[in-house]
C-alpha positions in Angstrom: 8.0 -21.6 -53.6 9.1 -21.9 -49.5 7.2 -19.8 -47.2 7.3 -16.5 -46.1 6.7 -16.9 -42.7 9.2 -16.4 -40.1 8.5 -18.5 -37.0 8.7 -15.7 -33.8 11.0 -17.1 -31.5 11.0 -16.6 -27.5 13.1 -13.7 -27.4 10.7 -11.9 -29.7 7.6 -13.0 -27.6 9.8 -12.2 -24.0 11.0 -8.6 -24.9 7.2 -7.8 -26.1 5.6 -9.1 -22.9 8.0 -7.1 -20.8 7.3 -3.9 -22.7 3.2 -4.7 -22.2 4.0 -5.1 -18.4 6.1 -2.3 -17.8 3.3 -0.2 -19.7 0.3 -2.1 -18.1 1.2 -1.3 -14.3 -0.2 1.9 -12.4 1.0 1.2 -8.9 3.9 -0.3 -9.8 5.5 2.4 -12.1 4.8 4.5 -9.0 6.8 2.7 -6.3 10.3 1.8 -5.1 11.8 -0.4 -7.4 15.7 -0.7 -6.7 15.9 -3.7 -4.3 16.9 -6.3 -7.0 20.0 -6.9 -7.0 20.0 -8.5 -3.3 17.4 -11.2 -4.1 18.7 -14.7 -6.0 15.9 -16.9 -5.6 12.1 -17.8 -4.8 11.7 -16.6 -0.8 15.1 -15.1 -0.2 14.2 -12.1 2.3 16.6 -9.1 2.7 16.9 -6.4 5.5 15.9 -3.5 4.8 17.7 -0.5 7.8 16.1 2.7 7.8 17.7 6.1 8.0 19.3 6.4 11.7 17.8 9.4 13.7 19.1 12.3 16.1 18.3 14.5 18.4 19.9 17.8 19.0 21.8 19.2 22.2 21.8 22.7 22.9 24.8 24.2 25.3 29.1 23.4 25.2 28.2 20.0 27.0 28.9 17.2 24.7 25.9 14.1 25.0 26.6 11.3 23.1 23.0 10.0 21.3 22.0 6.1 21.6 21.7 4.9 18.1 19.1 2.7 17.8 18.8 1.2 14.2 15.7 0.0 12.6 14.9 -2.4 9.7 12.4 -4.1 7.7 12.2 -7.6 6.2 11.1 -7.7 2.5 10.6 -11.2 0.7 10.2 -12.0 -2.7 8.1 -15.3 -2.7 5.2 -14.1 -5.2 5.5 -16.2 -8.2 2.8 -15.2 -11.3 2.0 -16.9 -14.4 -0.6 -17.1 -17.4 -0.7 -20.2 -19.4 -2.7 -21.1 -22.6 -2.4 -23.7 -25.3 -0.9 -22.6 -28.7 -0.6 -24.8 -32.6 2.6 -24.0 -33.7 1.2 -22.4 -37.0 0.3 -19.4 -34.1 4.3 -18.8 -34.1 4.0 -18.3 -37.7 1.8 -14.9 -36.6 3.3 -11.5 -36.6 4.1 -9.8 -33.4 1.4 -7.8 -33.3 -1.4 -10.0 -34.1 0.1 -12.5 -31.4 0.5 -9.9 -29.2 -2.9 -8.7 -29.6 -4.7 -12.5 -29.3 -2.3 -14.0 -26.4 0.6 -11.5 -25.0 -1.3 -8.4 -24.2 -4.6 -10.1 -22.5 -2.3 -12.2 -20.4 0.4 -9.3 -19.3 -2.7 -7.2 -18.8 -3.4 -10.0 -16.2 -0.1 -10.1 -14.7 0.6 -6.3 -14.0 -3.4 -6.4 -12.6 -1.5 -8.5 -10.4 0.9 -6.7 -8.7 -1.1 -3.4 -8.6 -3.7 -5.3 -6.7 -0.8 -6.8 -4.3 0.7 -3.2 -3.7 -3.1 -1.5 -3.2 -3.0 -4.5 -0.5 -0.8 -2.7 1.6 -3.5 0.0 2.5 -3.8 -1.5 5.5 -0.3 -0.4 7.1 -0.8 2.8 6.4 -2.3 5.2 9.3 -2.6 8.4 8.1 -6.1 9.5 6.2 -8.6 12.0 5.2 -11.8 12.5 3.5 -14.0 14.7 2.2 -15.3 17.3 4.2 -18.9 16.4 3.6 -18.1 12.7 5.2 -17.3 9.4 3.9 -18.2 10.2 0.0 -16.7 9.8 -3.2 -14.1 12.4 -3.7 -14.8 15.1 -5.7 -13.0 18.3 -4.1 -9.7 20.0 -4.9 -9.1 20.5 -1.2 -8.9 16.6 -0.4 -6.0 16.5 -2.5 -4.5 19.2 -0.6 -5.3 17.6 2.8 -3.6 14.4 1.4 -0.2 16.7 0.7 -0.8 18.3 4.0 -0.5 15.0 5.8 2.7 14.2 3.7 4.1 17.6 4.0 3.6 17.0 8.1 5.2 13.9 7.6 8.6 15.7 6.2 7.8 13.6 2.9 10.1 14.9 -0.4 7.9 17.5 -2.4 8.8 14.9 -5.6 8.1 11.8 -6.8 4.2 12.1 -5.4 1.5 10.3 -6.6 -2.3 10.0 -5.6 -4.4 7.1 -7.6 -7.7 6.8 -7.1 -10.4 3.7 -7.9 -12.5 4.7 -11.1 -15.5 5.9 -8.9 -12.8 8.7 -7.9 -11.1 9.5 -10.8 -14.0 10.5 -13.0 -15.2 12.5 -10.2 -12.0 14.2 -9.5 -11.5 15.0 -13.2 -15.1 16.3 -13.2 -13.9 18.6 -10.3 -10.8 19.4 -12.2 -12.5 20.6 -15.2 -12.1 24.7 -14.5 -8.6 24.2 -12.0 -5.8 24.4 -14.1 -4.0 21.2 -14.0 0.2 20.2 -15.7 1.0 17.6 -18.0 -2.4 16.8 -18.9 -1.4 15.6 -22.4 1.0 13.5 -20.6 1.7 10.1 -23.2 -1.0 8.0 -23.0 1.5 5.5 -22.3 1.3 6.3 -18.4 -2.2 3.9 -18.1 -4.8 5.3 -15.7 -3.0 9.0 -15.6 -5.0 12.1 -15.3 -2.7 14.9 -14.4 -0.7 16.9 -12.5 -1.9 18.4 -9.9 -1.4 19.7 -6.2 2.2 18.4 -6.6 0.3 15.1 -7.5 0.6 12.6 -10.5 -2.8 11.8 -10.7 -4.5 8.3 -11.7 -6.4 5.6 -11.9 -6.5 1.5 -10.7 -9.1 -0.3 -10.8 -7.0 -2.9 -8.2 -8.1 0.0 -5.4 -8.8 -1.8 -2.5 -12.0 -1.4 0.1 -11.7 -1.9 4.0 -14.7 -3.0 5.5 -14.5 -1.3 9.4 -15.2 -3.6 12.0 -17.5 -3.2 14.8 -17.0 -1.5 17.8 -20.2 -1.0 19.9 -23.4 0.2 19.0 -24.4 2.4 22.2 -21.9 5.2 20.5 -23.5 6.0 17.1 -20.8 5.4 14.4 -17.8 7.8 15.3 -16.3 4.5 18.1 -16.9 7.2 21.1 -17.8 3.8 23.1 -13.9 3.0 23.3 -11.1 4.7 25.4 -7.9 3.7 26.7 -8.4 1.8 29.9 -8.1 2.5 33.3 -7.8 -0.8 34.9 -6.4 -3.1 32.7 -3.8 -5.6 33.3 -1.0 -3.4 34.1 1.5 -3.0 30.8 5.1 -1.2 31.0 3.2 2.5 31.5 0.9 4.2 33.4 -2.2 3.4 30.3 -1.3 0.4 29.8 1.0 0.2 26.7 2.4 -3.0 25.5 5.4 -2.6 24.3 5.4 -0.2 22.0 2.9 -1.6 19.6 -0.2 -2.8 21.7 -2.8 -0.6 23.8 -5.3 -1.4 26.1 -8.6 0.1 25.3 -12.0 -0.8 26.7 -15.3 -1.2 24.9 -18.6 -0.4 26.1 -21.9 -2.0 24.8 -19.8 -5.3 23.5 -22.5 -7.3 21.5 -19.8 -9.3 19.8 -16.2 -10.8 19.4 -14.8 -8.7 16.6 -13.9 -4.7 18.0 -11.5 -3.2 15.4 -10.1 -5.2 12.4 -6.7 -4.9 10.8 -6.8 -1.5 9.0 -9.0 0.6 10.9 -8.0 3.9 11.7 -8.4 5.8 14.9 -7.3 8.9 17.2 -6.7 9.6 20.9 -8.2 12.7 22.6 -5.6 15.3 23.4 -2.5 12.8 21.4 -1.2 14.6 18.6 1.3 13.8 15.7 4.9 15.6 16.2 6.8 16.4 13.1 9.6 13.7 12.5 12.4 16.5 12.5 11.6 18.5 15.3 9.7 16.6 17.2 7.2 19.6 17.5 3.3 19.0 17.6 1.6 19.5 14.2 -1.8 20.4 16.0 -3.5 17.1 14.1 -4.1 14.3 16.7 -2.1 11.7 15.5 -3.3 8.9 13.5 -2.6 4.9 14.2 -3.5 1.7 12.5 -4.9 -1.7 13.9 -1.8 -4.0 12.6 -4.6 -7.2 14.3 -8.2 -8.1 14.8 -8.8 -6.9 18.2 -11.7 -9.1 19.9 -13.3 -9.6 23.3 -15.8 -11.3 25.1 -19.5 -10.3 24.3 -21.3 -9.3 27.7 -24.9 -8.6 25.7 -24.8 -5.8 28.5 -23.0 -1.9 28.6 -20.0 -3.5 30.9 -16.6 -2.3 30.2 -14.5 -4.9 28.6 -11.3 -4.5 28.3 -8.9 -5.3 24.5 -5.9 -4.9 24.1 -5.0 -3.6 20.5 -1.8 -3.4 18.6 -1.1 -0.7 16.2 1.5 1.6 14.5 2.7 4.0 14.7 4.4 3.0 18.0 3.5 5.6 20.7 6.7 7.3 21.3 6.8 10.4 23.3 10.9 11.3 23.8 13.4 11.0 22.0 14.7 11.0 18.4 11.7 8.5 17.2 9.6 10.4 19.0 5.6 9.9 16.8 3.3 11.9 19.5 3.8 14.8 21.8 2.3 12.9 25.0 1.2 9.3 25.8 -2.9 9.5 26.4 -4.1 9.4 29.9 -5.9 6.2 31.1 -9.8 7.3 30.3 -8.8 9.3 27.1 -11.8 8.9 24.6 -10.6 6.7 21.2 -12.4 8.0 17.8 -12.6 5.4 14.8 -12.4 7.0 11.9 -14.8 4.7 9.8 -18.3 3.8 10.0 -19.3 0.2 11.7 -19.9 -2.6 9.6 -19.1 -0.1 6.3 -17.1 -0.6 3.4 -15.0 2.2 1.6 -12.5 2.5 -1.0 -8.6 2.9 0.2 -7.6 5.6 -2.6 -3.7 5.7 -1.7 -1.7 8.9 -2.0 2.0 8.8 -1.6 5.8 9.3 -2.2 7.4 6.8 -4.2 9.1 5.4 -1.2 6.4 4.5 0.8 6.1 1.0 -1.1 8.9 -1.4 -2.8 8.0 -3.8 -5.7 11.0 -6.0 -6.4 11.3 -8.5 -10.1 13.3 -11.0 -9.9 14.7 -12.8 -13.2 13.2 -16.2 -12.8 16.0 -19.2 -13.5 15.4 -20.6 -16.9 15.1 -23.7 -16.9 17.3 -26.3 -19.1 16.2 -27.8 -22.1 13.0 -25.7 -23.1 11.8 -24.0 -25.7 11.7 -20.2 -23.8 13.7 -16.9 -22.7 13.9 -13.8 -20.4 13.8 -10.4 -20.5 14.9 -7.7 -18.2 15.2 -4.0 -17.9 17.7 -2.7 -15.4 16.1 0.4 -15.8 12.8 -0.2 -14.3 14.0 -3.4 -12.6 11.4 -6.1 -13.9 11.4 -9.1 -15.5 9.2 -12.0 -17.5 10.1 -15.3 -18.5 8.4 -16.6 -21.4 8.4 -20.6 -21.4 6.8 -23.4 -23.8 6.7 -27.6 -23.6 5.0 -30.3 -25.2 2.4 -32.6 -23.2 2.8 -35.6 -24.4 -0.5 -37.0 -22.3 -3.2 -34.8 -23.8 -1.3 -34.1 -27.6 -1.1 -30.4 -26.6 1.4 -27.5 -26.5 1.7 -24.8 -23.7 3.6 -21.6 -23.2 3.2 -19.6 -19.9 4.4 -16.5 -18.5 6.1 -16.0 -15.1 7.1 -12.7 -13.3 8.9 -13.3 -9.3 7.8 -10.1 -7.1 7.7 -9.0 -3.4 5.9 -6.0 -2.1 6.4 -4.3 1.1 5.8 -1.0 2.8 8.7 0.4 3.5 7.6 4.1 5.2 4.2 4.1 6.1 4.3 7.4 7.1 4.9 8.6 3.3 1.5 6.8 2.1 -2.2 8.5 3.2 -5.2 6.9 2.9 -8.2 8.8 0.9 -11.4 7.6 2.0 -14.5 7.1 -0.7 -17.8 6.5 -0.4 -19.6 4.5 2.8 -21.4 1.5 0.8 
């Protein structure tokens, strides 16, 4: 009597995997995804140009505006795989028991991945908040709303929001959550990690939740970087305070007692500079938040002397004008306030619109001759290549699995950053 068994062929093992990965993802459900079609190959980059902006002339007296058109560079060059050794009887399995032993553990892996890659990108945005009680674990209604405050400020679209929190902040939240009514909460437990609706919020949880660890700034100021301000008599830049450009400041540190002043991420304010809202170019009354896009370092003096740094950041400090970002530039002596603890370490829960972050798939070229296939869903825009050889050397057989991504941030005002607990 012949067997019974039906060998599963790579099509079979392909469309499965790309189901698992497409259900495996948190952050990348939640982002940008329609970039594909301009990408062909491993490290291809596209430009990206971002919506042109205008200002308004009141009277009969025509002024022409100066378009000035702005872009961003996105490259795919991340290539992923799994691997692991197989017999051929383990194609005579069914689907779901080889699923269960070899596809799902090693999607599981993959789509880890990319969340952890996008989570990466905490560190372009600027805008955050925290609890009011300090740099804790969240567990209040009201720092979801300050998130959406930040994004409303930000004229971010009232859909396609989404806040996702580390486990610490989930289970808190949802303990918070327990008498607040909440939408969707029986929402397919497909969607991995959600929670609910909430504060015009999809709600969930990643585990790929990165942690900034603030860099050190002084120690003659207590923790809130009161030792820095925007110097007076630095090397003379193209404005009266010293601005490079448009993305570099000098500040000055006092009570230096190393090399490393601010690290790439950390967060702070300028005294008397606040954020202007991106239509009007109005003040919102919050002082407007920027980045460190570069370790910023100086001499160590051992001594309270004044060192000058120069620090780059974004947003760029813009003052006229349709791109205008803050209602004045800061005055040379204007006190700088780090919004972080020196030395500390805190989780970068991310709450955002969908466009704040791309993740492009690219279909990976099959190559000739092998035992493999690829799937791909023009509906969600990824893509896994399932391939499979024979190693002549060691007398063994190997499949793998490859995905082709890029991330980027593509609006960093739509993303804020919600601050957890000080470890």
């Amino acid at each position: 009597m012949g067997s019974t068994h039906t060998l599963l062929t790579p099509d079979i093992i392909a469309k499965r995997a790309l189901q698992l990965l497409k259900n495996n993802m948190v952050m990348g459900r939640l982002v940008h995804r329609r970039y594909k079609k301009e990408f062909k190959k491993v490290g291809e980059s596209i430009s990206i140009k971002k919506p042109v902006k205008f200002s308004v002339t009141t009277g009969r007296t025509r002024k022409t505006s100066t378009i000035t058109e702005k872009s961003i560079t996105l490259t795919v060059s991340t290539q992923a795989h799994v691997s692991w050794g197989f017999n051929t009887k383990d194609l005579t399995m069914s689907i779901k028991n080889y699923s269960e032993t070899y596809i799902e553990p090693a999607i599981a892996a993959l789509a880890n991945k990319v969340d952890l890659e996008l989570c990466s990108l905490y560190d372009d945005i600027a805008n955050e908040v925290h609890e009011s009680t300090g740099f804790v674990t969240p567990d209040q209604f009201i720092t979801l709303g300050r998130a959406g405050q930040k994004l409303d400020e930000e004229a971010a679209p009232q859909e396609g929001r989404a806040i996702v929190f580390n486990p610490a902040a989930h289970w808190s939240i949802a303990n918070a959550l327990r008498t607040v009514y909440v939408q969707d909460v029986a929402k397919p437990i497909i969607n991995k990690g959600y929670l609910a609706r909430i504060a015009n919020f999809e709600v969930y949880m990643d585990q790929n939740i990165r942690s900034h660890t603030w860099g050190h700034w002084g120690t003659g100021s207590g923790t809130d970087g009161t030792g820095l301000e925007i110097a007076t008599g630095a090397p003379t830049g193209t404005t009266g305070f010293h601005q490079y450009g448009t993305t570099g400041i000098a500040l000055c540190d006092f009570d230096v007692v190393d090399t490393k002043v601010l690290v790439t991420g950390d967060i702070f304010t300028i005294a008397g500079v606040y954020a202007v809202n991106p239509m009007s170019g109005e003040s919102t009354g919050s002082l407007r938040q920027f980045v460190v896009t570069a370790d910023a370092s100086c001499g160590s003096t051992g001594t309270t002397t004044e060192v000058p740094i120069t620090v780059y950041v974004q947003p760029t400090l813009i003052d006229t004008g349709p791109y205008k970002t803050i209602d004045t530039m800061p005055p040379g002596g204007a006190a700088i306030d780090v919004i972080g603890q020196i030395d500390r370490q805190m989780p970068q829960n991310l709450a955002f619109h969908r466009n704040a972050f791309a993740l492009v798939v690219v279909p990976l070229e099959m190559p000739r001759g092998v035992w493999g296939a690829r799937a791909s869903d023009k509906q969600t825009g990824l893509s896994v290549r399932v391939v499979a050889d024979y190693d002549i050397d060691v007398d063994d057989e190997v499949i793998r699995l490859d995905i082709l991504f890029g991330v980027k941030t593509l609006y960093r005002e739509l993303a804020v950053r919600v601050q957890g607990y000080a470890q």
